[in-house]
OpenMM code with the backbone's topology and positions (N, CA, C; nanometers):
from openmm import Vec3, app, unit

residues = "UNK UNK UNK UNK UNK UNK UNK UNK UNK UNK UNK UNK UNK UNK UNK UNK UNK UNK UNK UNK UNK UNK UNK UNK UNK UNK UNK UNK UNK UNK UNK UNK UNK UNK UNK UNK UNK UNK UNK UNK UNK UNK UNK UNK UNK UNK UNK UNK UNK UNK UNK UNK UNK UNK UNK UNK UNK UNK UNK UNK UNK UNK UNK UNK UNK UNK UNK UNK UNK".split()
positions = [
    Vec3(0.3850, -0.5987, 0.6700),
    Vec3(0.4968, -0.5563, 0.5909),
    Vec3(0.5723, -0.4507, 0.6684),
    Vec3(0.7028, -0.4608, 0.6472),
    Vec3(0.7742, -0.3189, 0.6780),
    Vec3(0.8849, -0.2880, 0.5475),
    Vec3(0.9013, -0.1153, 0.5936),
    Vec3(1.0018, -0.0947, 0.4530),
    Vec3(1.1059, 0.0215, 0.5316),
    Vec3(1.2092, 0.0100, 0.5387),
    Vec3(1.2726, 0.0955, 0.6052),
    Vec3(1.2850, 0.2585, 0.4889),
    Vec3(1.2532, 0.3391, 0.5671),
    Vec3(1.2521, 0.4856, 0.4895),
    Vec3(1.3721, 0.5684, 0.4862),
    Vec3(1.4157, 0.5940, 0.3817),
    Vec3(1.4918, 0.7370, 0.3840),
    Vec3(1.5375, 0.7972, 0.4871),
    Vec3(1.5409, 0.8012, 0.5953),
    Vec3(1.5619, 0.9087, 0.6740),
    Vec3(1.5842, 0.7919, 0.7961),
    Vec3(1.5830, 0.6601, 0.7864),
    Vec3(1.6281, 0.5462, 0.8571),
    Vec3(1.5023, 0.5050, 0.9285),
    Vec3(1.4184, 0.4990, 0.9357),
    Vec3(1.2966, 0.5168, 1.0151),
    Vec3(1.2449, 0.3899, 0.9538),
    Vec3(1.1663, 0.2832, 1.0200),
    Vec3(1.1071, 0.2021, 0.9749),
    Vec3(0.9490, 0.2197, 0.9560),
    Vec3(0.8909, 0.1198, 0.9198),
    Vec3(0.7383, 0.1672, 0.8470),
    Vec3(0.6521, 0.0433, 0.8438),
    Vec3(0.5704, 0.0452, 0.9467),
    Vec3(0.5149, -0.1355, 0.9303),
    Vec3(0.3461, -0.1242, 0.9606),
    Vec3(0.3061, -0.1771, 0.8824),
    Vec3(0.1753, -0.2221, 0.8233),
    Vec3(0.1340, -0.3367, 0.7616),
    Vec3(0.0110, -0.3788, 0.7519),
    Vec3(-0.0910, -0.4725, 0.6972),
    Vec3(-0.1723, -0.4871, 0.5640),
    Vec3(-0.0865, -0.5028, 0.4590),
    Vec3(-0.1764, -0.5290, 0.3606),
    Vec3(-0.3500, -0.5996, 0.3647),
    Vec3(-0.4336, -0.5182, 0.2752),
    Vec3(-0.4975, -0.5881, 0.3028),
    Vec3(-0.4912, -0.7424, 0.1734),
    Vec3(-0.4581, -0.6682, 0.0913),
    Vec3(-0.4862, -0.7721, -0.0530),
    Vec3(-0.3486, -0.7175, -0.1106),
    Vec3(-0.3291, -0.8150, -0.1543),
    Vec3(-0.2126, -0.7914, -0.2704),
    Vec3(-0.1627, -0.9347, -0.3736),
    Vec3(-0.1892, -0.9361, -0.4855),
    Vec3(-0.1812, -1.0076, -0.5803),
    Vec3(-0.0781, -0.9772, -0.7099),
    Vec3(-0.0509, -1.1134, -0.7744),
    Vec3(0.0349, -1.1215, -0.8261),
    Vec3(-0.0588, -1.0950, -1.0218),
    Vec3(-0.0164, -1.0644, -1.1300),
    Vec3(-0.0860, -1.0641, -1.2907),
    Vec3(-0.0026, -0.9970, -1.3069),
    Vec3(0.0612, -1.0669, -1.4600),
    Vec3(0.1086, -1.0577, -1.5815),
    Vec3(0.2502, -0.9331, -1.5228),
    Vec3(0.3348, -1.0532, -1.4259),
    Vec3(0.4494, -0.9235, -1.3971),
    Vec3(0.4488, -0.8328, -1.2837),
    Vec3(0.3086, -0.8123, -1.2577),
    Vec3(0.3025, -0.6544, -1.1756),
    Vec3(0.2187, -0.6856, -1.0557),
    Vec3(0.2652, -0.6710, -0.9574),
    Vec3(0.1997, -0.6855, -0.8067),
    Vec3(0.0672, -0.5534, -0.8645),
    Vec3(-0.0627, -0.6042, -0.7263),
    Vec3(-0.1551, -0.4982, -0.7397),
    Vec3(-0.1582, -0.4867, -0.5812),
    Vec3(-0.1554, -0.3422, -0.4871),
    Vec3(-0.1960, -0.3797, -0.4044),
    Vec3(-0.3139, -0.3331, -0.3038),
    Vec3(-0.4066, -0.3526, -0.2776),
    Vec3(-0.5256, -0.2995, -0.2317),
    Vec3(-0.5391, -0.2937, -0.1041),
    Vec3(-0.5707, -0.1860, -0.0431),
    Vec3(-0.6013, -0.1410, 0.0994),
    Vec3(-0.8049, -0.0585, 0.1217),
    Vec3(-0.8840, -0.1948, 0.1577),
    Vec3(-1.0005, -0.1708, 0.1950),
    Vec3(-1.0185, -0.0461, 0.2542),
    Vec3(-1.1161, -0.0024, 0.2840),
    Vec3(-1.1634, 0.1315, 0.3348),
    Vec3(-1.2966, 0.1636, 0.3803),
    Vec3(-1.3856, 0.1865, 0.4786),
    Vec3(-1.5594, 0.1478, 0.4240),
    Vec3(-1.5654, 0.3560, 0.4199),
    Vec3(-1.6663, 0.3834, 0.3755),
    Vec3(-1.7146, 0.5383, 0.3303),
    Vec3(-1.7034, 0.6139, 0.4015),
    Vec3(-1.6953, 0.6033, 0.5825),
    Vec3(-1.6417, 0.6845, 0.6694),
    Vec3(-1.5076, 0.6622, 0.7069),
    Vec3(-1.4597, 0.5902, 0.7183),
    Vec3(-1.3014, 0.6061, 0.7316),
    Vec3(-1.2507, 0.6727, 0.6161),
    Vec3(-1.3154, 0.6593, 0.5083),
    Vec3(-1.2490, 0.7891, 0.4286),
    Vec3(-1.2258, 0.9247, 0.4311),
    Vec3(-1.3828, 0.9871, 0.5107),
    Vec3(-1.4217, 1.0928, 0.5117),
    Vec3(-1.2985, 1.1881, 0.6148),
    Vec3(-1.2434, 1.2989, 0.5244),
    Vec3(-1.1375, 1.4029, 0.5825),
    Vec3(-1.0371, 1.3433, 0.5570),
    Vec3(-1.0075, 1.1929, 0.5542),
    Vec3(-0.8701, 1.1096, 0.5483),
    Vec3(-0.8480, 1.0620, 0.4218),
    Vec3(-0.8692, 1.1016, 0.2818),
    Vec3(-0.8266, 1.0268, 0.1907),
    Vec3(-0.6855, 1.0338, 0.1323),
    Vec3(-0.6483, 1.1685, 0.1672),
    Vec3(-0.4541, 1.1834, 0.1404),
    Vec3(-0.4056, 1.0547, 0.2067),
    Vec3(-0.4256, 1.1011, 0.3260),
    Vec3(-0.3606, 0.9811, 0.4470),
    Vec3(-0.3233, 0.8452, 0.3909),
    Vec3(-0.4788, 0.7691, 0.3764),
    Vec3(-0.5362, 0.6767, 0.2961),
    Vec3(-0.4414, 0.6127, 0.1836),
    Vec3(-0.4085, 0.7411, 0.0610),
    Vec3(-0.3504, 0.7152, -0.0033),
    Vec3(-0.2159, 0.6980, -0.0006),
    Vec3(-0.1397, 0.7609, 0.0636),
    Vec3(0.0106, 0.7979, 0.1021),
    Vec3(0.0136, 0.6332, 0.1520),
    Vec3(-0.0644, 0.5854, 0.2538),
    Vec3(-0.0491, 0.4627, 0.3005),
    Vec3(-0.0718, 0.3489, 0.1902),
    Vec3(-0.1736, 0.2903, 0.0754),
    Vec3(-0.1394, 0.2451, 0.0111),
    Vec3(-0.0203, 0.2260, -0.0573),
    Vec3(0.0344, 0.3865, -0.1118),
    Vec3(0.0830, 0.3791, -0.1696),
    Vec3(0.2607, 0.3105, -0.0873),
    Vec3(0.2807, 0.3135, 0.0439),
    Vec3(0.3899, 0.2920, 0.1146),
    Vec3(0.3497, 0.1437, 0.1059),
    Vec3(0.2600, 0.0498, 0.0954),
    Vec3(0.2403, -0.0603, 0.0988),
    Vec3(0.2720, -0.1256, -0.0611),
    Vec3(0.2518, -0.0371, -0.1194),
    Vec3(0.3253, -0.0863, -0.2989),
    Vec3(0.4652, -0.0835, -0.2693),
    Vec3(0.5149, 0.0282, -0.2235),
    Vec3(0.6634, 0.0235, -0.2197),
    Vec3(0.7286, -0.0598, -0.1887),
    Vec3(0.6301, -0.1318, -0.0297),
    Vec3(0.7457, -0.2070, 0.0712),
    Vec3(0.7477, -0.3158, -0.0760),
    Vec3(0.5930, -0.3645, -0.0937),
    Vec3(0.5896, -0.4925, -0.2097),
    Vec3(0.6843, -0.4510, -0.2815),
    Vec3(0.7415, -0.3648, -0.3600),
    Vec3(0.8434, -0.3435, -0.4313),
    Vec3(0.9832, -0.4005, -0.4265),
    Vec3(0.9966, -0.3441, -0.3130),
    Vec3(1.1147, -0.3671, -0.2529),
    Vec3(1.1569, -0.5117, -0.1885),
    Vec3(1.0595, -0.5739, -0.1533),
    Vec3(1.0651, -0.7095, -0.1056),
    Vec3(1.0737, -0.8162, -0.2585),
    Vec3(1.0033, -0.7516, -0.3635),
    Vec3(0.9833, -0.8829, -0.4808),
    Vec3(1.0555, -0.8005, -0.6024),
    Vec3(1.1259, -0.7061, -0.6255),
    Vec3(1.1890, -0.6331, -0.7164),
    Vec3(1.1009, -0.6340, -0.8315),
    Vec3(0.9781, -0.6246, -0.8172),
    Vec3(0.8847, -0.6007, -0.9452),
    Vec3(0.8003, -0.4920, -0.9217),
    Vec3(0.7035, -0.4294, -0.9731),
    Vec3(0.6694, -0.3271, -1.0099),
    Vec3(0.5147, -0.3575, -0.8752),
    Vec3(0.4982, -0.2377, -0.8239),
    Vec3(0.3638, -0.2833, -0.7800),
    Vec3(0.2520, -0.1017, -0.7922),
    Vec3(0.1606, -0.1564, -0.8287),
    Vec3(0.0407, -0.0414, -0.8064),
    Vec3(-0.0182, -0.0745, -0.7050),
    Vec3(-0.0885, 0.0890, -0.6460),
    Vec3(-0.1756, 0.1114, -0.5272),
    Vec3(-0.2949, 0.0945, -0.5637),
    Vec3(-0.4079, 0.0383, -0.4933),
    Vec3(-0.5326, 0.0446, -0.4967),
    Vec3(-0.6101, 0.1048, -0.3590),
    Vec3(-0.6382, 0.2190, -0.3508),
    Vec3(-0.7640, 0.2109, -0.2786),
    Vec3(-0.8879, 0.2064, -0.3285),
    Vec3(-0.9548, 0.1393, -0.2326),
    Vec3(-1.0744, 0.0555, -0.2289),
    Vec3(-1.1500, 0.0655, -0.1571),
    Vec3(-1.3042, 0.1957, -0.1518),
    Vec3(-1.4184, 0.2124, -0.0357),
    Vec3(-1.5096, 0.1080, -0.0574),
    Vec3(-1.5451, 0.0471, 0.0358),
    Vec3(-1.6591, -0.0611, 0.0430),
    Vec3(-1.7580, 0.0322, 0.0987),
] * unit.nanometer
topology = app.Topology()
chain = topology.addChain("A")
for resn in residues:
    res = topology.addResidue(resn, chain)
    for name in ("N", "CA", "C"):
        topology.addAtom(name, app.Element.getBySymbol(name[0]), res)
């Protein structure tokens, strides 16, 4: 995915999962218990830029999921 930002800057990444129910994209970005560790802002900020791009590409609503395996 990419989503161009605010400030003109582009933004490109790899969903890992993202699905469609009742209207509303979901979208989930795996994680295993050490890549979390010190990094979970990060983590999240990045999900959450991966709902957006989905946003912006399908004009419907999308939520972030992170997800530690």
């Amino acid at each position: 995915m990419w989503l161009r930002l605010e400030d003109g800057s582009l933004a490109e990444g790899v969903v890992d999962l993202a699905f469609r129910e009742d209207g509303e994209w979901t979208v989930v970005d795996f994680k295993t218990d050490r890549e979390l560790e010190g990094s979970r802002g990060i983590y999240e900020d990045q999900v959450r830029l991966y709902a957006r791009a989905v946003t912006a590409a399908t004009g419907e609503s999308a939520c972030a999921v992170l997800l530690r395996i």
